[in-house]
GUNU-222367 format. One record per atom (N, C-alpha, C, O, CB): residue in one letter; atom name; x negated, y, z negated. Coordinates in Angstrom, 2 decimals, padded with zeros to 5 digits. Glycine has a CB too. Layout:
("a"; "CA"; (X; Y; Z))
...
This chain:
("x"; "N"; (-025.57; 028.08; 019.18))
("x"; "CA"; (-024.92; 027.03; 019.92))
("x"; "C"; (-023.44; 027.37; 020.01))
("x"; "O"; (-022.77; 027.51; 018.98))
("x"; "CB"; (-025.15; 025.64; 019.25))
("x"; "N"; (-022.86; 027.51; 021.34))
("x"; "CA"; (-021.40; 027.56; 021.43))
("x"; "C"; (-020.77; 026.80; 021.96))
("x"; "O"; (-021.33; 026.17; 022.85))
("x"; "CB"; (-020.96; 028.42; 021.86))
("x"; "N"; (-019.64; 026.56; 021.73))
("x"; "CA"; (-018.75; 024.95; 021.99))
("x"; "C"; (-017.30; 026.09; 022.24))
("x"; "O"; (-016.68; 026.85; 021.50))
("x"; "CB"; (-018.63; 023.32; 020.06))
("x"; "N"; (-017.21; 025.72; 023.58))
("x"; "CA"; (-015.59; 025.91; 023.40))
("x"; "C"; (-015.03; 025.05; 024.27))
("x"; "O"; (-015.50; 023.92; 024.40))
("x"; "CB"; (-014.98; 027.37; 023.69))
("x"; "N"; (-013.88; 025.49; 025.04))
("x"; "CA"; (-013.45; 024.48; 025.47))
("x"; "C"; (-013.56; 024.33; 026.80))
("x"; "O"; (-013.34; 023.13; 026.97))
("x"; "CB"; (-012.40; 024.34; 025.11))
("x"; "N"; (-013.80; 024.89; 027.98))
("x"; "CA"; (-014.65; 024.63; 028.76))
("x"; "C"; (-015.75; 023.49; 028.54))
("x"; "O"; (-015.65; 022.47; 029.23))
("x"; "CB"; (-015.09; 025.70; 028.93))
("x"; "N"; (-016.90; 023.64; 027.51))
("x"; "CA"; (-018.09; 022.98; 027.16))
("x"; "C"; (-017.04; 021.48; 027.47))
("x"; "O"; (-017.05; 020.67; 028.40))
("x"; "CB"; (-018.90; 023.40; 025.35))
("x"; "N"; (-015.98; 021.64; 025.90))
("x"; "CA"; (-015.15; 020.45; 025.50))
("x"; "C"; (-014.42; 019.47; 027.27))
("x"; "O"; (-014.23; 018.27; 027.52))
("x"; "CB"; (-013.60; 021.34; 024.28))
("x"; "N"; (-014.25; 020.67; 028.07))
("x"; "CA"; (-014.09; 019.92; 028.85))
("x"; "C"; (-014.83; 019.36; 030.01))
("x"; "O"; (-014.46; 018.49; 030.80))
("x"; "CB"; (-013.36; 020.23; 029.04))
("x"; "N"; (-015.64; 019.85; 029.97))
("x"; "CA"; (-017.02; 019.10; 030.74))
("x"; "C"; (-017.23; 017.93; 030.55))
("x"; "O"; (-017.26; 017.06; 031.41))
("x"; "CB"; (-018.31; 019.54; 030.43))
("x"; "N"; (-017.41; 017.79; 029.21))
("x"; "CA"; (-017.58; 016.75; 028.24))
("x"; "C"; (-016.43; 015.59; 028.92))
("x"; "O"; (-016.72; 014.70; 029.72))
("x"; "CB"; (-017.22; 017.38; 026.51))
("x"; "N"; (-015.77; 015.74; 028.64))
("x"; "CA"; (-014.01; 015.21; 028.02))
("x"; "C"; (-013.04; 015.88; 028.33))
("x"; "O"; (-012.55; 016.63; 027.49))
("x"; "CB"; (-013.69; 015.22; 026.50))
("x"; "N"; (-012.48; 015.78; 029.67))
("x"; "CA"; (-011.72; 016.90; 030.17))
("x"; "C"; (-009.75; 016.04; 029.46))
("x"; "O"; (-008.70; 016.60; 029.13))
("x"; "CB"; (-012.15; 017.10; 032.50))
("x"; "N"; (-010.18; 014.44; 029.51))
("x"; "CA"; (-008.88; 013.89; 029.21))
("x"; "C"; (-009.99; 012.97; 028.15))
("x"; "O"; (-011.19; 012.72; 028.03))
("x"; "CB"; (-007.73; 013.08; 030.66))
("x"; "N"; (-008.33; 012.61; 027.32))
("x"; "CA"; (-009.18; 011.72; 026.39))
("x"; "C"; (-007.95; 010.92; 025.86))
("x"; "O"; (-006.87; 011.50; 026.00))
("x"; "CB"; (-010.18; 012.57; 025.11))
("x"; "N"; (-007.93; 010.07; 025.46))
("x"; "CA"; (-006.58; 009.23; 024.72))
("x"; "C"; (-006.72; 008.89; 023.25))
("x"; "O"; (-007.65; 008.27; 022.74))
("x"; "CB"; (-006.31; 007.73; 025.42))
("x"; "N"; (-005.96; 009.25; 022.81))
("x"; "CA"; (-006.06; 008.84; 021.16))
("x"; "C"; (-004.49; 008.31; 020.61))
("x"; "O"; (-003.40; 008.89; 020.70))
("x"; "CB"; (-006.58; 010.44; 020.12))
("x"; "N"; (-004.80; 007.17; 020.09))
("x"; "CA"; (-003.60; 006.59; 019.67))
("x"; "C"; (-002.48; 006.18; 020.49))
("x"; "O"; (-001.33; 006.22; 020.03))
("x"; "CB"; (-003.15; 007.34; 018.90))
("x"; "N"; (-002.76; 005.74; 021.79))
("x"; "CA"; (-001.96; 005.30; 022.68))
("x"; "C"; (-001.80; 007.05; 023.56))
("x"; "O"; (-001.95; 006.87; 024.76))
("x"; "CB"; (-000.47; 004.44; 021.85))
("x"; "N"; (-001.67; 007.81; 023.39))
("x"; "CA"; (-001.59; 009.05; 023.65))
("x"; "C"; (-002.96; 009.87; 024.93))
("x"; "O"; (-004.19; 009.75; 024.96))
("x"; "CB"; (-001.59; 009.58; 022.09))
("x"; "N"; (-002.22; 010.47; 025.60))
("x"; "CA"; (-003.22; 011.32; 026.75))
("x"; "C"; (-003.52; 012.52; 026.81))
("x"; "O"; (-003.08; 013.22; 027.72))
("x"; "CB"; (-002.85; 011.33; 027.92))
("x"; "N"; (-004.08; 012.86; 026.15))
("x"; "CA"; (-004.59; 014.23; 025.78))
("x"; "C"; (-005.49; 015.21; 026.93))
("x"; "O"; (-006.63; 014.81; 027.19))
("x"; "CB"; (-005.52; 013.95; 024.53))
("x"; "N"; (-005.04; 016.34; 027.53))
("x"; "CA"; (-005.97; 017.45; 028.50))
("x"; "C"; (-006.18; 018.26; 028.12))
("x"; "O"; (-005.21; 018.78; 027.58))
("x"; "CB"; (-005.69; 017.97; 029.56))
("x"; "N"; (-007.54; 019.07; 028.04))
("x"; "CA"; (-007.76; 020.15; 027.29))
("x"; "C"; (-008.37; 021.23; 028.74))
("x"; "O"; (-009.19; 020.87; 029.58))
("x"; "CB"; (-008.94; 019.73; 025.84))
("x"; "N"; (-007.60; 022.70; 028.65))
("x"; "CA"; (-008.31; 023.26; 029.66))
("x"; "C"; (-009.02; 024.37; 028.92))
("x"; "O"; (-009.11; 024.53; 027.70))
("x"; "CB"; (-007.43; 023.70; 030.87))
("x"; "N"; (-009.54; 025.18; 029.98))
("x"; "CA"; (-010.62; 026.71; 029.37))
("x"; "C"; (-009.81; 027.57; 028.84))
("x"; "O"; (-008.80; 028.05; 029.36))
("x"; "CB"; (-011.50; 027.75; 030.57))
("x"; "N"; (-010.24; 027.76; 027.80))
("x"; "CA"; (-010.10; 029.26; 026.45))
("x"; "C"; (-010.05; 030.61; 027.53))
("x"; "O"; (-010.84; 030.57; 028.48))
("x"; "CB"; (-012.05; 029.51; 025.03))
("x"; "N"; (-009.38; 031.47; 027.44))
("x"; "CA"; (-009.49; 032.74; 027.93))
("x"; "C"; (-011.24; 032.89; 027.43))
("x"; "O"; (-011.96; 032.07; 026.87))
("x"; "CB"; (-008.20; 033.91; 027.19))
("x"; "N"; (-011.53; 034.25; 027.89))
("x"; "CA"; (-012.73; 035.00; 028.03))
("x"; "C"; (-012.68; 035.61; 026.06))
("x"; "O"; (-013.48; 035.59; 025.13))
("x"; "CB"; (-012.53; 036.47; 029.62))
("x"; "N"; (-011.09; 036.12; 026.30))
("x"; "CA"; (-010.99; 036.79; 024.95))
("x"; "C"; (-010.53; 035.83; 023.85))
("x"; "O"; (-010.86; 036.30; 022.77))
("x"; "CB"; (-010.00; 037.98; 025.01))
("x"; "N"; (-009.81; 034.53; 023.70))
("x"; "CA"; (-009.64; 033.82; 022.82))
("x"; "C"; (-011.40; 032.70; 022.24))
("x"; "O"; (-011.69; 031.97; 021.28))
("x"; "CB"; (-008.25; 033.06; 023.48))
("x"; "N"; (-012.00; 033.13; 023.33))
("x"; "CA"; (-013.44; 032.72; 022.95))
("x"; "C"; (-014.11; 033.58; 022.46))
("x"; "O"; (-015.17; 033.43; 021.86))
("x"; "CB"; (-014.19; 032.28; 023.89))
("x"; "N"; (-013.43; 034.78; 022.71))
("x"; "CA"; (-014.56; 035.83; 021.38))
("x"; "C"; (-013.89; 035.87; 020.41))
("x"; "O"; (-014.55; 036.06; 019.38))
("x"; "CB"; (-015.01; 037.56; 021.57))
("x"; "N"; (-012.52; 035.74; 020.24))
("x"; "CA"; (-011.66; 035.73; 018.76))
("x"; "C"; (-012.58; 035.05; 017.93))
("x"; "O"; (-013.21; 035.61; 017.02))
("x"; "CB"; (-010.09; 034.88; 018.72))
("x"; "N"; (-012.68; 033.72; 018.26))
("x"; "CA"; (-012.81; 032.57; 017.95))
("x"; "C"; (-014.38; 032.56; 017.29))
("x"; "O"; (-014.68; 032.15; 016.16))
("x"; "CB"; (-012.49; 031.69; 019.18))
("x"; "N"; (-015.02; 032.96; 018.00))
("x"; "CA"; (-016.78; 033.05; 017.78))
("x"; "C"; (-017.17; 034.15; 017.06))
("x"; "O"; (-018.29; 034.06; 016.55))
("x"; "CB"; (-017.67; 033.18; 019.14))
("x"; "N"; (-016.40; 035.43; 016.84))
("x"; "CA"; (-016.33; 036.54; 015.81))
("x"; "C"; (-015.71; 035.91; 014.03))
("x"; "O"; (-016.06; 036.34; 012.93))
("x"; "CB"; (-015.09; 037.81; 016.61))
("x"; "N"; (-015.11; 035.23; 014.23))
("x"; "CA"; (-014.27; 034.43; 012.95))
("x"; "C"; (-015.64; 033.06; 012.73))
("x"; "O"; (-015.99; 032.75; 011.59))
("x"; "CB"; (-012.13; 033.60; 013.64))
("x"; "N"; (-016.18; 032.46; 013.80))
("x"; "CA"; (-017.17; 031.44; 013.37))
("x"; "C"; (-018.61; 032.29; 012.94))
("x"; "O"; (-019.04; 032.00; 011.83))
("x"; "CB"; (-017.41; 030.30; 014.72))
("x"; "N"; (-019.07; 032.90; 013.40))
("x"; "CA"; (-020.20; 034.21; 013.44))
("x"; "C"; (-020.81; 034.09; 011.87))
("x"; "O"; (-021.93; 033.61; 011.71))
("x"; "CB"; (-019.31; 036.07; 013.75))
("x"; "N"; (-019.91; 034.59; 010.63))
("x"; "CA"; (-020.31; 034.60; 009.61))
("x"; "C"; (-020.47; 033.16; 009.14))
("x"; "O"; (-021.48; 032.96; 008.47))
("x"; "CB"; (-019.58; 035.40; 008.94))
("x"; "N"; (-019.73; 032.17; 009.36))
("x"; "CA"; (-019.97; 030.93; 008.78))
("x"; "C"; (-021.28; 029.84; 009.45))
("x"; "O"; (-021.81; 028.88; 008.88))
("x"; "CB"; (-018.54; 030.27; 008.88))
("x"; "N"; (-021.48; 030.24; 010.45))
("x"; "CA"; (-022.88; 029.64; 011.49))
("x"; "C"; (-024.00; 030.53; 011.13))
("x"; "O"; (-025.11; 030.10; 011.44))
("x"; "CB"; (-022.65; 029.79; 013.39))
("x"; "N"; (-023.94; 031.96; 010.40))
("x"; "CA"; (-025.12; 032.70; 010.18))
("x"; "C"; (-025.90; 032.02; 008.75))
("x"; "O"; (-027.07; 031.76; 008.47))
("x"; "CB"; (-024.66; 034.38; 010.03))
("x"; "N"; (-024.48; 031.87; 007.98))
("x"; "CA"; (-024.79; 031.15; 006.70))
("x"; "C"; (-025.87; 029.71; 006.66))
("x"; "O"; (-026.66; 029.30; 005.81))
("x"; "CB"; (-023.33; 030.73; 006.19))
("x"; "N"; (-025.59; 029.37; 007.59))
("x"; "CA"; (-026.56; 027.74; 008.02))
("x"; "C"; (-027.35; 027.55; 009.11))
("x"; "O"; (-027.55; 026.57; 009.83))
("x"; "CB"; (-025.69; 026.51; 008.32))
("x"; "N"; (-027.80; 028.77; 009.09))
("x"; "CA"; (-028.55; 029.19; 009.99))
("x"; "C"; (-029.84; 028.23; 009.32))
("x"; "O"; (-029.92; 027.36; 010.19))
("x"; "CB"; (-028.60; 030.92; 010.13))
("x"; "N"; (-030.62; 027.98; 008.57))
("x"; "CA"; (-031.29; 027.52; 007.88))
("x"; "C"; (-031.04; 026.29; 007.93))
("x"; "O"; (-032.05; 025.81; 008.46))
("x"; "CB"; (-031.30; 027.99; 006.92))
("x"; "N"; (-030.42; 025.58; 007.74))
("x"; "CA"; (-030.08; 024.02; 007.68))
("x"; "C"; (-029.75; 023.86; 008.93))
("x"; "O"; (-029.36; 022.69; 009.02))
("x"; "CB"; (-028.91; 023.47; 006.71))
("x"; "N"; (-029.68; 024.37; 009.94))
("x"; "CA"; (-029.42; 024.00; 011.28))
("x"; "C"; (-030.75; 024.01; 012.01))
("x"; "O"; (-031.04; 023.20; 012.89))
("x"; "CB"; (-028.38; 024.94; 011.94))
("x"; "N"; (-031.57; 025.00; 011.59))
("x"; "CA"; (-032.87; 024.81; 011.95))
("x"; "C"; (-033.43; 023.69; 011.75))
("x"; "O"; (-033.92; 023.28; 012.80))
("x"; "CB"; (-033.57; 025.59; 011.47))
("x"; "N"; (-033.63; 022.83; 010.68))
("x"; "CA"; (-034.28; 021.87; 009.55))
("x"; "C"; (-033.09; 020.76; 010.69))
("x"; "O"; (-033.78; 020.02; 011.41))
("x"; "CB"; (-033.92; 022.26; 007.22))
("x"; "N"; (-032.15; 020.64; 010.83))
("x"; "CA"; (-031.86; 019.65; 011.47))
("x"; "C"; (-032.21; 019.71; 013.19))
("x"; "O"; (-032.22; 018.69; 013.88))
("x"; "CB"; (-030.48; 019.48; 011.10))
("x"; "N"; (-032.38; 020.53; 013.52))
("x"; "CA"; (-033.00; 020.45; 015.45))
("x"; "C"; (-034.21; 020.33; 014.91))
("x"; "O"; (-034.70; 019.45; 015.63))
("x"; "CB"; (-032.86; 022.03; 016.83))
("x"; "N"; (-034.89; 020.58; 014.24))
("x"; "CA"; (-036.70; 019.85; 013.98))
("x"; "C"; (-036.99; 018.69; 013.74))
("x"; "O"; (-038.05; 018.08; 013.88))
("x"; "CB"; (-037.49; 020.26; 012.85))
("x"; "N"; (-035.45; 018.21; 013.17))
("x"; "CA"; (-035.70; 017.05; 012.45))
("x"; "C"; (-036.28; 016.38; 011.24))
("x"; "O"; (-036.70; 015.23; 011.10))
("x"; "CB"; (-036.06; 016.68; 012.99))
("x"; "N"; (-036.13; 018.11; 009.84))
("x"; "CA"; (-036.65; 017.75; 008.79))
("x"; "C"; (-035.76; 017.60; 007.68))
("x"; "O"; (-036.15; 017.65; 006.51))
("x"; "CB"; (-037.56; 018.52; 008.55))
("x"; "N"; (-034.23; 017.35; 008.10))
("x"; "CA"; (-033.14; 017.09; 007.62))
("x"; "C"; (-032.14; 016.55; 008.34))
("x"; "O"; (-031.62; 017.14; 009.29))
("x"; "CB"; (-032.79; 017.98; 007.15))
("x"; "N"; (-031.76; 015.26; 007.90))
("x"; "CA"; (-030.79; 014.53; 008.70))
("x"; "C"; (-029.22; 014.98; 008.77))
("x"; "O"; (-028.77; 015.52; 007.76))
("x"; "CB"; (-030.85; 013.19; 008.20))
("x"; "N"; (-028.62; 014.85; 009.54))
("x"; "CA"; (-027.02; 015.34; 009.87))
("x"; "C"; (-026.21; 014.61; 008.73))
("x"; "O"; (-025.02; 014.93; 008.84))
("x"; "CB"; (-026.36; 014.79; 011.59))
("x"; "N"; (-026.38; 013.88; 007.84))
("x"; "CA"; (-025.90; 013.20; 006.94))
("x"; "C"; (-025.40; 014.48; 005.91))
("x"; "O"; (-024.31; 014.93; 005.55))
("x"; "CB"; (-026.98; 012.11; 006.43))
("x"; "N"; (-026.97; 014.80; 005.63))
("x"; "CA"; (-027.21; 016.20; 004.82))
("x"; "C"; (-026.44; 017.38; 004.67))
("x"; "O"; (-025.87; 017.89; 003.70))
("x"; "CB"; (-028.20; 016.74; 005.25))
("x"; "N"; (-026.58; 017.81; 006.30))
("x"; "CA"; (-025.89; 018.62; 006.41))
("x"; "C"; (-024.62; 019.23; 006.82))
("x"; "O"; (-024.33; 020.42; 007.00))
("x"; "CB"; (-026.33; 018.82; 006.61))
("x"; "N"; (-023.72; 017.83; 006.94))
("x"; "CA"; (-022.19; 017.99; 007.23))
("x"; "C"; (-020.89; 018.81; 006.16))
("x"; "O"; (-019.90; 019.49; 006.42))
("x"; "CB"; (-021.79; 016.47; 007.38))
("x"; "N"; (-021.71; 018.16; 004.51))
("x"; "CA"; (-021.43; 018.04; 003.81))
("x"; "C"; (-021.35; 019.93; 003.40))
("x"; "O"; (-020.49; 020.51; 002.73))
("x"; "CB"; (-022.12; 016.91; 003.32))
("x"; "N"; (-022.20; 020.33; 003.88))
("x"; "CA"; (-022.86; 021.68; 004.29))
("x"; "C"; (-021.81; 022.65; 004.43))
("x"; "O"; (-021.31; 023.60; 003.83))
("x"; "CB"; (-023.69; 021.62; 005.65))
("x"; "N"; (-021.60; 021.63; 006.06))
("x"; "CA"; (-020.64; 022.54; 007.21))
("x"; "C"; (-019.52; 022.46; 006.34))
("x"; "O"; (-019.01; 023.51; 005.97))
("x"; "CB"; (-020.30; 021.86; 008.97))
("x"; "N"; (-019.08; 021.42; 005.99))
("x"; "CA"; (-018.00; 021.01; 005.29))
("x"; "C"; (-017.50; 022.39; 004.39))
("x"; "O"; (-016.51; 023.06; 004.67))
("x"; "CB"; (-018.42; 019.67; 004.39))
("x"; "N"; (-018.20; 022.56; 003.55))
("x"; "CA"; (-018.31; 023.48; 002.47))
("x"; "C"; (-018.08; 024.55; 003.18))
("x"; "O"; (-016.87; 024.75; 003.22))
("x"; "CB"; (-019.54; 023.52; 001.67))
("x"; "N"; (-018.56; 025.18; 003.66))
("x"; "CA"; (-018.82; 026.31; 004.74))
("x"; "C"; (-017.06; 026.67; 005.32))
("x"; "O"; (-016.24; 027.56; 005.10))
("x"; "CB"; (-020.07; 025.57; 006.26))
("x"; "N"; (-017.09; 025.89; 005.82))
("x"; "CA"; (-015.54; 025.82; 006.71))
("x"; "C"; (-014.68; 026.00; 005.89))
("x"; "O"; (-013.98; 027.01; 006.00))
("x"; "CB"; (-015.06; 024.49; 007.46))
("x"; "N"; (-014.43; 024.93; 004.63))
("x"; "CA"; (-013.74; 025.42; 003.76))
("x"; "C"; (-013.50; 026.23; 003.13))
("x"; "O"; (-012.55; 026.40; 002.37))
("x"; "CB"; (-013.70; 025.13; 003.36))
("x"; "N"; (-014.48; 026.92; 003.42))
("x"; "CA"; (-014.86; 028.38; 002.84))
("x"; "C"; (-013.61; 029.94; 003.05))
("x"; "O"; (-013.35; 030.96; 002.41))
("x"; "CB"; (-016.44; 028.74; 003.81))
("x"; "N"; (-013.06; 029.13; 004.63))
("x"; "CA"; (-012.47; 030.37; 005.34))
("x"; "C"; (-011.32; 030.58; 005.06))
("x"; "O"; (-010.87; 029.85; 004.18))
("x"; "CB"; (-012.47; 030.38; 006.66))
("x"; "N"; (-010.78; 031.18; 005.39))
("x"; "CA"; (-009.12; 031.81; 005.04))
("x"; "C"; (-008.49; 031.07; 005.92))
("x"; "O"; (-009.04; 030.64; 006.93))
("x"; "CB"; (-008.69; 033.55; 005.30))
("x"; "N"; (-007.40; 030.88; 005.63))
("x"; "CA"; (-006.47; 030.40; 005.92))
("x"; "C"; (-006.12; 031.15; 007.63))
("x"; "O"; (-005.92; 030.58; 008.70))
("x"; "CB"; (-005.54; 030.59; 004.65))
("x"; "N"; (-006.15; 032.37; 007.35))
("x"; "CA"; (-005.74; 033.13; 008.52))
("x"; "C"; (-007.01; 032.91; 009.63))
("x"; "O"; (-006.74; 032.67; 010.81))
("x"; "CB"; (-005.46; 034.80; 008.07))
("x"; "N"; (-008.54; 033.02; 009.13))
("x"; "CA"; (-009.45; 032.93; 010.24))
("x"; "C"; (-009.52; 031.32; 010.50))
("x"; "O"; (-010.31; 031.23; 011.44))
("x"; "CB"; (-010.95; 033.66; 009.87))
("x"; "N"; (-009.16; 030.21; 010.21))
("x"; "CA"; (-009.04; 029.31; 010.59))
("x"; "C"; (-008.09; 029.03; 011.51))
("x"; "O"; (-008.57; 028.37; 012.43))
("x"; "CB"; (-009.06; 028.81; 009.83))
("x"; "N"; (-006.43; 029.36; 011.68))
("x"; "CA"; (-005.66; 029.49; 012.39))
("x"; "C"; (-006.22; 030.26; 013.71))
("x"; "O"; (-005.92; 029.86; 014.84))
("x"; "CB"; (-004.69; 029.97; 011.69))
("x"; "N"; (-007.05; 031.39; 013.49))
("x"; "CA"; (-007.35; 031.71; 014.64))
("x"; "C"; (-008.36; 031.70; 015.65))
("x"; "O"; (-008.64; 032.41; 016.62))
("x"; "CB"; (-007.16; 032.40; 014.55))
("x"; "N"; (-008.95; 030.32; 014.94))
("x"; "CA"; (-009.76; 029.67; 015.84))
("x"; "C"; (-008.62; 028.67; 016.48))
("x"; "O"; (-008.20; 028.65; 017.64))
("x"; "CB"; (-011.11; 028.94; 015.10))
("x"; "N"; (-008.29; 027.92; 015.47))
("x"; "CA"; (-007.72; 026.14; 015.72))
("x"; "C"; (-006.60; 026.93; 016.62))
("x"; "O"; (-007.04; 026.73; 017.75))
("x"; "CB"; (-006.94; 024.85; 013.94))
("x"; "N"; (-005.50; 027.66; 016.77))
("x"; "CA"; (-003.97; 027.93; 017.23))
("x"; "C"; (-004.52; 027.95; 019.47))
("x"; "O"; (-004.15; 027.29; 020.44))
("x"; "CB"; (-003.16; 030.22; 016.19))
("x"; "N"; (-005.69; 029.28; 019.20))
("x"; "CA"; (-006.08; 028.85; 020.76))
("x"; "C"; (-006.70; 027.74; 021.59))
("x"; "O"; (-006.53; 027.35; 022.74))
("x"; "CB"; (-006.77; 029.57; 021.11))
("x"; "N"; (-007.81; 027.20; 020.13))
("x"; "CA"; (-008.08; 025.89; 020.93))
("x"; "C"; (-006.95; 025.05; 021.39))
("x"; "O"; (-006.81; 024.65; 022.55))
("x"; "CB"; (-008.88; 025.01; 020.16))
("x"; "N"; (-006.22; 024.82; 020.45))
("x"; "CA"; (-004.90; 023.59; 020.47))
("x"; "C"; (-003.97; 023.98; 021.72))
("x"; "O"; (-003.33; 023.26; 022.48))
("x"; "CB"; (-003.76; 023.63; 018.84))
("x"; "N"; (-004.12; 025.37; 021.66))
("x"; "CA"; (-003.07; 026.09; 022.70))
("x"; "C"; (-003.18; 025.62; 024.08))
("x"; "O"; (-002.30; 025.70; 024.93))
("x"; "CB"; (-003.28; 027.65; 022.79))
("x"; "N"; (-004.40; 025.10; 024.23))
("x"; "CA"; (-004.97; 024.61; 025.53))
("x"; "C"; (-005.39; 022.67; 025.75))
("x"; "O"; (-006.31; 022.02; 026.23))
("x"; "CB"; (-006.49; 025.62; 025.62))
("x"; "N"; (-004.51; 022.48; 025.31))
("x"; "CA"; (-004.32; 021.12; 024.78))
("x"; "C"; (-002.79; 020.93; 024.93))
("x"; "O"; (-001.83; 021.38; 024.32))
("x"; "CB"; (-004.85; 020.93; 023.21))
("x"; "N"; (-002.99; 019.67; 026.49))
("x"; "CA"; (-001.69; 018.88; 026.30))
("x"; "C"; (-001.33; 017.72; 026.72))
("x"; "O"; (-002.09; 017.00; 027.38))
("x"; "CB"; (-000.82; 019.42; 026.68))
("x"; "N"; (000.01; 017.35; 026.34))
("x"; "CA"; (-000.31; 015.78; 026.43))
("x"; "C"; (000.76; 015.06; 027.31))
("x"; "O"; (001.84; 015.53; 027.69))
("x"; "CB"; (-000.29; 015.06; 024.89))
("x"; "N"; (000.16; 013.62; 027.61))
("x"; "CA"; (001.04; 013.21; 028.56))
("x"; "C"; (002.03; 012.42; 028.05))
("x"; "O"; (001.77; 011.36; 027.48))
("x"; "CB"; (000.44; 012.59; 029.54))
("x"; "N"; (003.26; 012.87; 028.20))
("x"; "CA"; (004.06; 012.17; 028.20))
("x"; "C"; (005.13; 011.48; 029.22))
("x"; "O"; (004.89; 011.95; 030.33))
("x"; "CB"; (004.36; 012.61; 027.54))
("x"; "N"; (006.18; 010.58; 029.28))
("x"; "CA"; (006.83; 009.88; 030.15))
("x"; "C"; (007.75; 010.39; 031.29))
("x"; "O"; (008.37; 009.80; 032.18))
("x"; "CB"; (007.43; 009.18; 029.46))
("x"; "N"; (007.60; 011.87; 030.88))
("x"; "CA"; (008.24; 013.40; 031.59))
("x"; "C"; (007.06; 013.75; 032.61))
("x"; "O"; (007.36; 013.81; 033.80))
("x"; "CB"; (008.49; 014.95; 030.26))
("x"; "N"; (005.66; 014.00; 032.21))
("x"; "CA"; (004.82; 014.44; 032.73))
("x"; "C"; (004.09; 014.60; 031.61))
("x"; "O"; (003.98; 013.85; 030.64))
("x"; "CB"; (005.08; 015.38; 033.51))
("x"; "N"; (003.28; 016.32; 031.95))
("x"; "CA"; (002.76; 016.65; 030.74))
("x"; "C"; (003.11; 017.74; 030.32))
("x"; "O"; (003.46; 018.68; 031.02))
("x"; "CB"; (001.60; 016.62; 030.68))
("x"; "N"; (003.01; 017.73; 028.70))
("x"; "CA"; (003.13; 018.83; 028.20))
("x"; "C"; (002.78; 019.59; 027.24))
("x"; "O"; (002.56; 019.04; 026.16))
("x"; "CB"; (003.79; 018.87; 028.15))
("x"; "N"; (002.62; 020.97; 027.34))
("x"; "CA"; (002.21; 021.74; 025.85))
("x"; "C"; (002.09; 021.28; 024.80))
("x"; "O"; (003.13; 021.24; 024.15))
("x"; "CB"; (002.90; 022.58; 025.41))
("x"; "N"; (000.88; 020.76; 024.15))
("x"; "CA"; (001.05; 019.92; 023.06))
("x"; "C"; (001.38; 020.81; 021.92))
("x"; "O"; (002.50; 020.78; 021.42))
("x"; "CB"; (-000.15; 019.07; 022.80))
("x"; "N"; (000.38; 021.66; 021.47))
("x"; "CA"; (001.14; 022.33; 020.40))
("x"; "C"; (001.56; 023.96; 020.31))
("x"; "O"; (001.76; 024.57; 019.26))
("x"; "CB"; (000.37; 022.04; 019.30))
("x"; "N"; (001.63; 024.40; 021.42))
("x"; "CA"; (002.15; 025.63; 021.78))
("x"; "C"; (003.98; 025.33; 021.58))
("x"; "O"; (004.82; 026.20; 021.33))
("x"; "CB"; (001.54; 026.03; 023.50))
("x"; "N"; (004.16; 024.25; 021.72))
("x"; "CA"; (005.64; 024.13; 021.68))
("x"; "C"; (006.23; 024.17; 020.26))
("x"; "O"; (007.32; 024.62; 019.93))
("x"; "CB"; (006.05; 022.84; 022.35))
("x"; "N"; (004.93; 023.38; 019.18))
("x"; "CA"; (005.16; 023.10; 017.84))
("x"; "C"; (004.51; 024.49; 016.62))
("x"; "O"; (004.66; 024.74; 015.42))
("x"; "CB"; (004.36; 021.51; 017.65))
("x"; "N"; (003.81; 025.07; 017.74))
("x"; "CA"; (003.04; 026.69; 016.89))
("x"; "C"; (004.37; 027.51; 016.45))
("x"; "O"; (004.12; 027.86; 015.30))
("x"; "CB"; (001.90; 028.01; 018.27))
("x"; "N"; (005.08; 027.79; 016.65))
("x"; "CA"; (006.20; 028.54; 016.57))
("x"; "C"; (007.30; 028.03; 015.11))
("x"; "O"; (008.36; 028.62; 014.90))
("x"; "CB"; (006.91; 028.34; 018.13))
């Protein structure tokens, strides 16, 4: 299963949180393989409990707690280089227009 941000914006191309207007556009070609080479080992790991939950012989309750673990699992550095491009493509509206939400604050 892959989620990036394309998917994200199909979904939910704008969204508001906290009084705030949030746009998310498409990941390069190559910040979506960064991204899915760094997730790769941690989705192979639960490969098993992800099965058991699309069958429906383990509830998502179960297995968050899972993912949880899992994720936390990663370095510091392969986490940044998922989260830095998603976010990179994420921005928000403000009373100016819009803008770079955290490409301005990555630095």
């Amino acid at each position: 299963m892959k989620i990036d941000a394309f998917f994200i914006r199909r979904i939910l191309p704008e969204i508001e949180l906290n009084g705030h207007e949030y746009r998310a556009t498409k990941l390069s070609v190559f910040d979506q393989l960064k991204g899915t080479r760094k997730l790769l080992p941690v989705l192979s790991g639960l490969t098993g409990e992800l099965q058991k939950l699309q069958q429906g012989e383990m509830p998502m309750a179960a297995v968050l707690p899972i993912m949880a673990n899992a994720i936390a699992q990663m370095s510091d550095e392969d986490c940044n280089a998922i989260l830095h491009p998603c976010l990179a493509v994420v921005s928000r509206k403000n009373e100016q227009g819009i803008d770079a939400d955290f490409s301005a604050r990555a630095s």
